[in-house]
N, C-alpha and C positions, 0 to 999 in steps of 0.2 A: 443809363445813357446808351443809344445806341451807336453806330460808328460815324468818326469824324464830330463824337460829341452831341450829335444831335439826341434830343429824348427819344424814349419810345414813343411810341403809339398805345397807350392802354385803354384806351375806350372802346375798341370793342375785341373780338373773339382773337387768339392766337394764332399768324400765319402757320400754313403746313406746307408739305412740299409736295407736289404731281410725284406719283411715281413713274408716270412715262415723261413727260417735260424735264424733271428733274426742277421745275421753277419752285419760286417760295412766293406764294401769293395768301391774300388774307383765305378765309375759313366759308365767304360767302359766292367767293368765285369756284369752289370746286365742288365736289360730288364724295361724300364720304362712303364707304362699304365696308362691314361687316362681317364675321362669318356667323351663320344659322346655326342653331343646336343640331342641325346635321350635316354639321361643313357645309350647308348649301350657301352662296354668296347670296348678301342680301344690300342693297339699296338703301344708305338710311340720309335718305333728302333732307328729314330733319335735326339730324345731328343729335338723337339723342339715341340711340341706342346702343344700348352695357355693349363691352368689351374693347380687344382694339379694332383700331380703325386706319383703313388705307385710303388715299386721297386722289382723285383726277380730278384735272382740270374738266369744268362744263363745256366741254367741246366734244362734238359727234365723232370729230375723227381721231382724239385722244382716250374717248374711250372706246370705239371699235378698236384702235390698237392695244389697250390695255388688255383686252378679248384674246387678240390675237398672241399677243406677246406673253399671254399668262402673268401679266404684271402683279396679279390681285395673289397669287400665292408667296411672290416672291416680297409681298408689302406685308402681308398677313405670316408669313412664316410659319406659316403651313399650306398644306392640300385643300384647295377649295374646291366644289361643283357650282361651274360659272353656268347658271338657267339660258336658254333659249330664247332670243330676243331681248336679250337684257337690256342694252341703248335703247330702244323702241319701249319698252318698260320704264324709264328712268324718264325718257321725252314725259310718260304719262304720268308717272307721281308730280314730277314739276307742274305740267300743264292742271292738274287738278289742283295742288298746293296754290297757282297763283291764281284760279277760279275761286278757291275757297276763302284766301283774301283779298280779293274785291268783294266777293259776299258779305264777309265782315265790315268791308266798308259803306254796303249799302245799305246795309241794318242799322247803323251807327249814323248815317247819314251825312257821311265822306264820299260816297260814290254816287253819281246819276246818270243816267240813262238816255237815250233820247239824242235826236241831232237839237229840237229847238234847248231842250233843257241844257246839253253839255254846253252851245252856244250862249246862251247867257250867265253860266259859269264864266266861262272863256270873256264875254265882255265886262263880267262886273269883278275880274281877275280873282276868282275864286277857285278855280282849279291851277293845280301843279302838276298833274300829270292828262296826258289826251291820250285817251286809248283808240283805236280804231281796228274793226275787222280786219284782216289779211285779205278777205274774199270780197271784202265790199266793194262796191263800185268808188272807181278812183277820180271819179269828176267830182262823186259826193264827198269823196275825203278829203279835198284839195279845198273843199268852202271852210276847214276848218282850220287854225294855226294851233302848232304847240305853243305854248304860253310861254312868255320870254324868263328867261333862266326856268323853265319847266323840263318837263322829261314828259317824251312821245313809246309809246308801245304801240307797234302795229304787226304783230307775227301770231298773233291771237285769233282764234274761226270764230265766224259768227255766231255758231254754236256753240261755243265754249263762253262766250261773254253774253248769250244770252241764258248757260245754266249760273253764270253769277250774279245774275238778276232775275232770275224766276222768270224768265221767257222761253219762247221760241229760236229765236235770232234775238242780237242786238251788233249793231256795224258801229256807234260812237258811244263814248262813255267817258268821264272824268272821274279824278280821285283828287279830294282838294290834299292841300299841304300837310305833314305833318309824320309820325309814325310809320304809320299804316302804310301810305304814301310811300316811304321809302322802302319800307319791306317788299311792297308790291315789286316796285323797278328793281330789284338785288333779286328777288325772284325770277323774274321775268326777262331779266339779264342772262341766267343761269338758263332758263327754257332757251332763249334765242341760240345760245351756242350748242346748244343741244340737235338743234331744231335745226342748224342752219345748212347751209349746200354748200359744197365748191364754189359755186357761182357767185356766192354774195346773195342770193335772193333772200335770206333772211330764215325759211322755213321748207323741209323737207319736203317732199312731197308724198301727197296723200298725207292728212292730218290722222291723226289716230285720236280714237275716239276717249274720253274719260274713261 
């Protein structure tokens, strides 16, 4: 039971705590880190790799401060060699991590492409999530609705949603309901705070490349 009685939460991963925030959030809102076989810090986006592990929150300006603050040795308890562009590194595992499952979901044939195609998801209520370029034109993205109780991504380049479908560019995409589905937007969630500005615009500037 947790406090005032209420149960736990056991269905999914173990809260951690920011070690700059000091918050305790679940295990898919933060950014885990490692130390390398040569005290180098390492990035493990995926949560899976040996040893301990120090936690920030996915947000750009908690972990520039972590950077700053040498947060990561004092989590790690030890001396770590914190690499050179490390947020701008971390923006890029994420942004390829949530490329790679849309991928998955286009092989699988959960994900489509296309304004006519995602549009007739969107009418015969088959999609639950509506992705859209950052860079796209905003009169073209305005002909589309996120799908009601859906989830919208739009901090993703053209380029980056057209390597998750074997293009050039792609500016609309869906992901119907289900697994895959949510992992995308938990990921993707994770990119946008990574990704985002001062300003609320959603996405840093200048995208970096895969």
């Amino acid at each position: 039971m947790g406090r005032g009685g209420a149960p736990k939460d056991r269905s999914g991963d173990p809260d951690r705590k920011c070690v700059v925030t000091g918050e305790v959030q679940p295990k898919n809102g933060l950014i885990r880190f490692v130390a390398g076989p040569e005290a180098q810090l390492v990035p493990d986006v995926a949560n899976k790799l040996p040893g301990r592990g120090v936690y920030v929150a996915a947000d750009r300006a908690a972990l520039e401060k972590a950077v700053a603050k040498k947060a990561f040795a004092r989590g790690l308890k030890m001396q770590v060699a914190v690499p050179d562009g490390l947020v701008d590194e971390v923006e890029r595992q994420l942004a390829r991590r949530v490329v790679d499952l849309i991928s998955m979901g286009r092989k699988s044939g959960d994900a489509v492409a296309g304004y006519e195609k995602v549009k007739a998801w969107l009418d015969r209520e088959e999609a639950h999530v509506l992705i859209q370029a950052v860079d796209g034109s905003g009169r073209g993205k305005s002909k589309l609705s996120t799908p009601h109780f859906g989830k919208y991504i739009g901090w993703l380049t053209s380029d980056e949603l057209g390597m998750a479908f074997g293009r050039e560019t792609v500016i609309h995409a869906a992901l119907a309901s289900g697994g895959l589905g949510r992992r995308v937007v938990e990921e993707a969630q994770r990119l946008r705070g990574v990704r985002e500005t001062e300003d609320g615009n959603g996405c840093s500037e200048g995208k970096r490349a895969l």
